[in-house]
N, C-alpha and C positions, 0 to 999 in steps of 0.2 A: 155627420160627425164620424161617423164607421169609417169614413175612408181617409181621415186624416189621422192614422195614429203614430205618436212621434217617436224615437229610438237614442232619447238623448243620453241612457246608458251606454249603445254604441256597443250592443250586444251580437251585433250581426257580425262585426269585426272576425268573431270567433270561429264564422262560419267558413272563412280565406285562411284555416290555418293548416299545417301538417298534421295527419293522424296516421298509427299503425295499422296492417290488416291484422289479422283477425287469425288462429292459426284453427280453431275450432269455434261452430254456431255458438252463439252465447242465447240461452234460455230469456224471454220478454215477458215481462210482468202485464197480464191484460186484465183493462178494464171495459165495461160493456159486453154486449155478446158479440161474437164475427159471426158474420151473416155466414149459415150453411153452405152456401153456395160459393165460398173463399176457400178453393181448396187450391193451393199451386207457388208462387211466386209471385214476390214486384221485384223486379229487378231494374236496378238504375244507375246510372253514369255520374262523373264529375271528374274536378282534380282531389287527388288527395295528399302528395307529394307538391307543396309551394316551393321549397330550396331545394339544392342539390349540397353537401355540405356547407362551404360558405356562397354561394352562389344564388340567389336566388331568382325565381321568375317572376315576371313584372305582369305578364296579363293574365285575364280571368281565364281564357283558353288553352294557358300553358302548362298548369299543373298536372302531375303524371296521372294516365287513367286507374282512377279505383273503382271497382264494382263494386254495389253491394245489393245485399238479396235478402225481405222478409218472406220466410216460408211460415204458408200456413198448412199444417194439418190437422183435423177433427179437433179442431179446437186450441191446439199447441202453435204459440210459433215463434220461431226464431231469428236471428238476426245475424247477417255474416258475411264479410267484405274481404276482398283480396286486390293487391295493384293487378293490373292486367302486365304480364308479362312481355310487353313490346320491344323491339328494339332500343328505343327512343329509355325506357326504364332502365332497359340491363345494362345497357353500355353506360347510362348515367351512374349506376348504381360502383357499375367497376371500377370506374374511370375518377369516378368521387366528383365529378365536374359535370354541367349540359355537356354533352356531346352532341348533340342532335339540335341544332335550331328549332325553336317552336314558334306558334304564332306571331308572339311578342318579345321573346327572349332569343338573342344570338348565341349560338353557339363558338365557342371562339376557338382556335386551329392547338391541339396539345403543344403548349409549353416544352413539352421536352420533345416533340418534333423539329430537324432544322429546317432552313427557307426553302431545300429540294423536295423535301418529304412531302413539307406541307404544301408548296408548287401543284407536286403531280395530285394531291389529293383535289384542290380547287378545278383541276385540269379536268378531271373524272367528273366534273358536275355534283351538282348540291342535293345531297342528300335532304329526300324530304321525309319530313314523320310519320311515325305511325298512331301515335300516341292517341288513342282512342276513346277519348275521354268525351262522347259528347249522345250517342245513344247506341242502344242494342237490340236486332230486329232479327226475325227467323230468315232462311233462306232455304226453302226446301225440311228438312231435318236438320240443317243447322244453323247455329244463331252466333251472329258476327258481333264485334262489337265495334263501333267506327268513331270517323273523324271526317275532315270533309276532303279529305287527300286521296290519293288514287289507294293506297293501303288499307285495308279492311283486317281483321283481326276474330278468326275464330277463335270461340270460346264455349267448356262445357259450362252450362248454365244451372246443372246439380254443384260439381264441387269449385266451380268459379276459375278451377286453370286455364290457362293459356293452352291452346293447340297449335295453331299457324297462323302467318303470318301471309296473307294473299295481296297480291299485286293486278287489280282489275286493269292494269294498261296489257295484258298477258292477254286478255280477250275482250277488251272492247277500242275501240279509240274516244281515250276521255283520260282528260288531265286528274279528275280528279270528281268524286259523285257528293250530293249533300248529306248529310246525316240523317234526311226526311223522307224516306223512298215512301210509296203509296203500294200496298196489299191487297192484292183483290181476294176475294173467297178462297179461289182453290190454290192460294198460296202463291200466286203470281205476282213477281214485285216489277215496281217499274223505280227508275230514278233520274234526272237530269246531272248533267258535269258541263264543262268546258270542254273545248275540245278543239284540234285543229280542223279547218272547217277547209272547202275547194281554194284553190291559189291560194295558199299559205295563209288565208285570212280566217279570223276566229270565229267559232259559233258556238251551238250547246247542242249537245246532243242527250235525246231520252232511250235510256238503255232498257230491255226488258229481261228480266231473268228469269225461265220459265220455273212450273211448278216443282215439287218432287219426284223425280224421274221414275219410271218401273223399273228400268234396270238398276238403279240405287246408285248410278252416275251422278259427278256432282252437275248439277242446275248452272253453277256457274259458268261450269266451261262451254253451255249452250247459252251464254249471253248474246243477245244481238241486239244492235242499235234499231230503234224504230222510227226515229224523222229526228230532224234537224232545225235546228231555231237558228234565224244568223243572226249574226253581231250587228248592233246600230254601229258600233265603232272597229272597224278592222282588226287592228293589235292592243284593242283596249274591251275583253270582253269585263260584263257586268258581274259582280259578285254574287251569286246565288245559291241563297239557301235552302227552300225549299219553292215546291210548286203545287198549282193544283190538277185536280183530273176530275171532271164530270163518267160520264155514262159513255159518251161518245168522243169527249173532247180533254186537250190539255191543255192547261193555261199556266203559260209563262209570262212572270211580270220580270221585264227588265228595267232597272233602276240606273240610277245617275252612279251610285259607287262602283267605279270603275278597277281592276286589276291591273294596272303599267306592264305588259308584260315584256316590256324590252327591260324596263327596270328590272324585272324578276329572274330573267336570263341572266342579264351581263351583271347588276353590280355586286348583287346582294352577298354572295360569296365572297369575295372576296372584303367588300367594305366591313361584312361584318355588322350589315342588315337581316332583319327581318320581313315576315310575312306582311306586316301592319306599313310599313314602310312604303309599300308596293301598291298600296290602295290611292286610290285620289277621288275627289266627287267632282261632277262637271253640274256648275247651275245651268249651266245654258241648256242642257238634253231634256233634262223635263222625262218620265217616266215612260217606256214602251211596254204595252202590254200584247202577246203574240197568242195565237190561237193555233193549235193543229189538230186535224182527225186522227183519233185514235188508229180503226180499223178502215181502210189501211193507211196507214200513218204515212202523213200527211198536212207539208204547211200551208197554213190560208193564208194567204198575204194583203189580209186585212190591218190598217195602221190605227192601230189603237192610242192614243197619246193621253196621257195626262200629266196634273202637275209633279214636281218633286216630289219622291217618298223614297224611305228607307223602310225597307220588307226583310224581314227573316221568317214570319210564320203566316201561312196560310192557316183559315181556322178551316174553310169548307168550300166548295163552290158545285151549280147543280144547275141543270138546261130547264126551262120552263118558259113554252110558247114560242120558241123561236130568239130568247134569249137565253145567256149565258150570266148566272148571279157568282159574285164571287166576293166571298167577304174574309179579309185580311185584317192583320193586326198592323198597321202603317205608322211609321214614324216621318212626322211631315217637315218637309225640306229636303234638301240634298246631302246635308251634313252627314257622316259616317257615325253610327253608335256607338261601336265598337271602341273610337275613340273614347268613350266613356267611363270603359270598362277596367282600363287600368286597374292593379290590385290598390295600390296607393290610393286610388278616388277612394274606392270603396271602402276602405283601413279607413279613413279620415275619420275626424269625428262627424258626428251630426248636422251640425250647423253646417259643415263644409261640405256633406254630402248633399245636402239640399243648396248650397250655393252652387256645386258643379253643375247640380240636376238642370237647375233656372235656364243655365246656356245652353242645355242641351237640346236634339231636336226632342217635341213633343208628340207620347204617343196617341193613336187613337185609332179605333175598332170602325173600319168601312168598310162599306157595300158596293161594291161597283158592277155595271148591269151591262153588259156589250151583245148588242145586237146581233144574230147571225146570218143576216141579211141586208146589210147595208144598202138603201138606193143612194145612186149617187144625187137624183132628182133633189131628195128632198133636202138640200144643204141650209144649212141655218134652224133647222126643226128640229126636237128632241124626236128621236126614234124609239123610246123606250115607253112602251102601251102597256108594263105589269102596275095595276091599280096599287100594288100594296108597296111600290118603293120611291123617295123621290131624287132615285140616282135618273143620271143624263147620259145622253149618250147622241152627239151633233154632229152631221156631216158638214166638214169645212172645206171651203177652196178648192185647196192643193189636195181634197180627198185622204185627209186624216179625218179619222170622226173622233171628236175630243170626248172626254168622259167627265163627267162631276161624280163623284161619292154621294152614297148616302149615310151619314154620319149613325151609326149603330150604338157608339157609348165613347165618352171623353172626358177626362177629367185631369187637370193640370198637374200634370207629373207624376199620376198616377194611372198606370201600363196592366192592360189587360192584355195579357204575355203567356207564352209558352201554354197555350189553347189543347184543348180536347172537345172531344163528341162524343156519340153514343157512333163511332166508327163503322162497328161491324154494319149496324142499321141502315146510318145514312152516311156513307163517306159516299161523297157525289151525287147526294140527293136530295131533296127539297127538304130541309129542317129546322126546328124551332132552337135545340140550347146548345151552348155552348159555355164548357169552363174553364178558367183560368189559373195561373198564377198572378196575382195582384204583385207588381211591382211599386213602392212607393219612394220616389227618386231614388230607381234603379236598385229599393231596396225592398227584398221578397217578405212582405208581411201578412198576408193574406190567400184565401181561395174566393174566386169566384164565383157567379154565376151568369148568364146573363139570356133573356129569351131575344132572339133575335128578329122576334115579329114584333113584339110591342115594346121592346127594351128597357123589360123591368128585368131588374139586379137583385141580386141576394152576395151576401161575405160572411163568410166565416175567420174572424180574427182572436184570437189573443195575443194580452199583451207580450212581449219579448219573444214572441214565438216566428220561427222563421220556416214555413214550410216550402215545396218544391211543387214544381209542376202536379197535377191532379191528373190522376189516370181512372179513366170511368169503364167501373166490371157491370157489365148488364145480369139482370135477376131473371135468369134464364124463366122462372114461371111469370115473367113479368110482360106485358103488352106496349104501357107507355113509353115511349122515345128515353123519358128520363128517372125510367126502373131499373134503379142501381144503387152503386154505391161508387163513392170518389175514394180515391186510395191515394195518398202523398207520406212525404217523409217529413216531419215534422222537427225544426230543430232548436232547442228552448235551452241557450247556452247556462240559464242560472238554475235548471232544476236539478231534483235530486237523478233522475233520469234523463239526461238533456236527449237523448232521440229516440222519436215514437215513429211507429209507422200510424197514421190517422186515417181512420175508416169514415165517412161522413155519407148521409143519406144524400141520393143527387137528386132529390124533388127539393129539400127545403135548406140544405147544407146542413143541419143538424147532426149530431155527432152522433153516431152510432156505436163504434169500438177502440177503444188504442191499446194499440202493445210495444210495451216501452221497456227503455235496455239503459243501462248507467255507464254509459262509451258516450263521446262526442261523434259528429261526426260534419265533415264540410256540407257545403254546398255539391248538392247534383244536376244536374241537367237533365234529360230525357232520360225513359228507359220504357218498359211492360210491364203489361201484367201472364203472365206462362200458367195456362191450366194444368192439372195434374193430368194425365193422359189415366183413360181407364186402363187398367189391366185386365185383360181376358185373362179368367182366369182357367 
């Protein structure tokens, strides 16, 4: 019964709306104790600008980026957002109109421009956004704030301004990177984009950005590509959002949602299209999953096939025996999500949110197990010998080896989304939990939990309460895997304080602390959690 809880007040509505920043911390009324060991930030993304005067935007990905930040110290903590100062903002802000095309919303050519003006502007090419609305991750000593476009967006993460605005096509070749890069230890990020690949034909490229430099150079400008995925489809690469990385290896799942990129060149500018425009799904591809070695980077051209899925978040994946485990949060079918997302679906009332949900594709948390040795002898055999999974994995015919899932957790239109681990621990390694955002037709009313060896579940819900993705701080004196605490933003549009930051234990979901502020605030997306750095003193 936990996982069916209904919202026929239609209180989530609240959470698609505009809010102000914030010009100083507002002090958070806490209840419970914060665990000693919460000394720093969460800092998290979203839109928080919906209209632009009379203008509004139409999807979830287009509202302008707002930061916002609970600081905890010795006990105190506060609460405090600012728009991210982009391009894609100020010019809106000036101009009182979009200027900037976003995901879902056109930009259309100034009114008081004539047909020459606006001519040479189309002529110059389409400006793409920067609008950074979607997570925020270190890069060396600094912390960007992005989007999934070639534009990344420094920002200081004490007083939440804006510093520059960077252009990753300046040093790498890549149309644009996901909002998901993967961290190793000593600060080394890696990311995949799109990219133009040999003979004009598309592929992805994974780009690595080394650590903190000694000589205190930015990291950036030493970007370099490290291996190449190609395209199933020439001038139709796949939408991707994030990927995985074992110990030695990278896993790229390529999907049926395909980019039209002749569409994206020639019309959109001028018709007075958008990004969403430019998408299309093919049933017939059925899903490609690619492998490549890390060090030295390097593609296996092994053909991994399975059915249609719609992918944005990898939860983990990790080598064990001479397999490759990789468990994903999949939306099954070809159909695009994003179509879902419309601000209108979401606005609707209740009944009509659960009628959208019904036609949409259905999510569900799998396993999928690819062998890193294929014979080609044994075709028609399952190659997959790990006792504790019953994912497949079949060499066929034509030397594709098809894959079956093993189904991890499902439940009808109810989305275990926007995932976490115990990161530092085990990113890329053999591990038991993972936590969520409970999505309940497409609508966030829950946290997760789920063990992914025997797939028992735990939620934490109340009612009218709409929280965000769950970020998990480890108990630094702590041993087991799930010795912590889950940290999300919590948003309960009828209370006397409608946003908490929610501290919850991540053994049992039990509530541990909240600290809450009498401000609204929207819907976020991704973001961290930032320790306090010791000061020598």
């Amino acid at each position: 019964s936990l996982f069916s809880f209904e919202h026929p007040a239609g209180g989530y509505k609240k959470i698609f709306e505009t809010v102000e920043e914030l010009n100083e911390p507002l002090p958070a009324t806490v209840t419970g104790r914060i665990p000693s060991f919460i000394k720093g930030s969460l800092l998290r993304l979203g839109p928080g600008l919906f209209e632009v005067g009379s203008e509004p935007f139409y999807h979830l990905f287009d509202g302008q980026a707002l930061m916002h930040k609970f600081d905890f110290s010795s006990g105190q903590v506060t609460y405090f957002r600012k728009f991210v100062k982009t391009d894609a903002y100020v010019r809106a802000m000036t101009e009182k109109r979009v200027v900037i095309t976003e995901f879902g919303t056109c930009a259309y050519p100034d009114p008081c421009k004539n047909i020459f003006s606006r001519f040479f502007t189309y002529f110059k090419g389409v400006e793409v956004t920067d609008n950074c609305l979607v997570n925020v991750y270190p890069v060396g000593e600094d912390f960007y704030a992005v989007t999934e476009t070639n534009y990344i967006t420094k920002v200081n993460v004490e007083t939440l301004e804006t510093l520059k605005k960077v252009d990753l096509c300046d040093y790498v070749n890549i149309n644009g990177v996901t909002a998901h890069p993967h961290i190793e230890k000593d600060g080394t990020v890696y990311n995949i984009g799109n990219c133009m690949g040999k003979g004009a034909s598309l592929a992805y490229n994974i780009v690595r950005i080394p650590p903190q430099q000694k000589d205190k150079s930015d990291p950036i400008e030493k970007s370099k590509v490290v291996v190449q995925f190609p395209s199933a489809e020439r001038f139709k690469p796949s939408y991707v959002h994030s990927f995985g990385m074992t110990e030695n290896y990278f896993v790229f799942v390529e999907t049926p949602v395909k980019i039209h990129l002749l569409k994206f060149l020639s019309a959109w500018s001028i018709r007075g299209s958008n990004y969403m425009d430019c998408f299309e799904s093919d049933e017939e591809k059925g899903t490609w999953i690619h492998i490549a070695r890390k060090h030295p980077g390097e593609y296996i051209d092994y053909k991994f096939r399975t059915a249609a899925m719609g992918l944005f978040h990898h939860i983990n994946c990790y080598e064990d025996s001479g397999f490759i485990v990789v468990d994903l949060c999949a939306w099954k079918g070809f159909e695009f999500v994003y179509n879902y997302l419309w601000l209108a679906n979401l606005r609707a009332n209740w009944e009509e949110v659960k009628r959208n949900a019904m036609i949409a594709p259905q999510p569900e948390v799998r396993r999928y197990v690819l062998p890193l040795d294929p014979c080609r002898e044994e075709q028609g055999k399952n190659l997959v010998c790990l006792p504790y999974t019953t994912a497949t994995a079949t060499m066929r015919a034509d030397g594709t080896i098809w894959l079956e899932p093993e189904v991890l957790f499902s439940g009808p239109r109810q989305a275990f989304e926007f995932p976490q681990i115990n990161y530092k621990m085990n990113n890329g390694k053999n591990y038991t939990y993972a936590y969520a955002l409970g999505l309940n037709h497409f609508i966030p009313d829950r946290i997760c939990k789920l063990n992914v060896k025997t797939k028992e579940t735990w939620v934490w819900q109340e009612p009218d309460s709409y929280p965000s993705e769950p970020l998990f701080v480890q108990n630094p004196d702590g041993v087991d895997e799930d010795d912590g605490v889950l940290m999300t933003i919590v948003v309960s549009p009828g209370a006397q304080r409608p946003t908490c930051c929610l501290i919850l234990n991540a053994k049992d979901l039990s509530e541990v602390a909240r600290a809450e502020v009498d401000i609204m605030s929207p819907v976020t997306f991704h973001g961290m959690y930032k320790k306090k750095k010791k000061h020598l003193i």
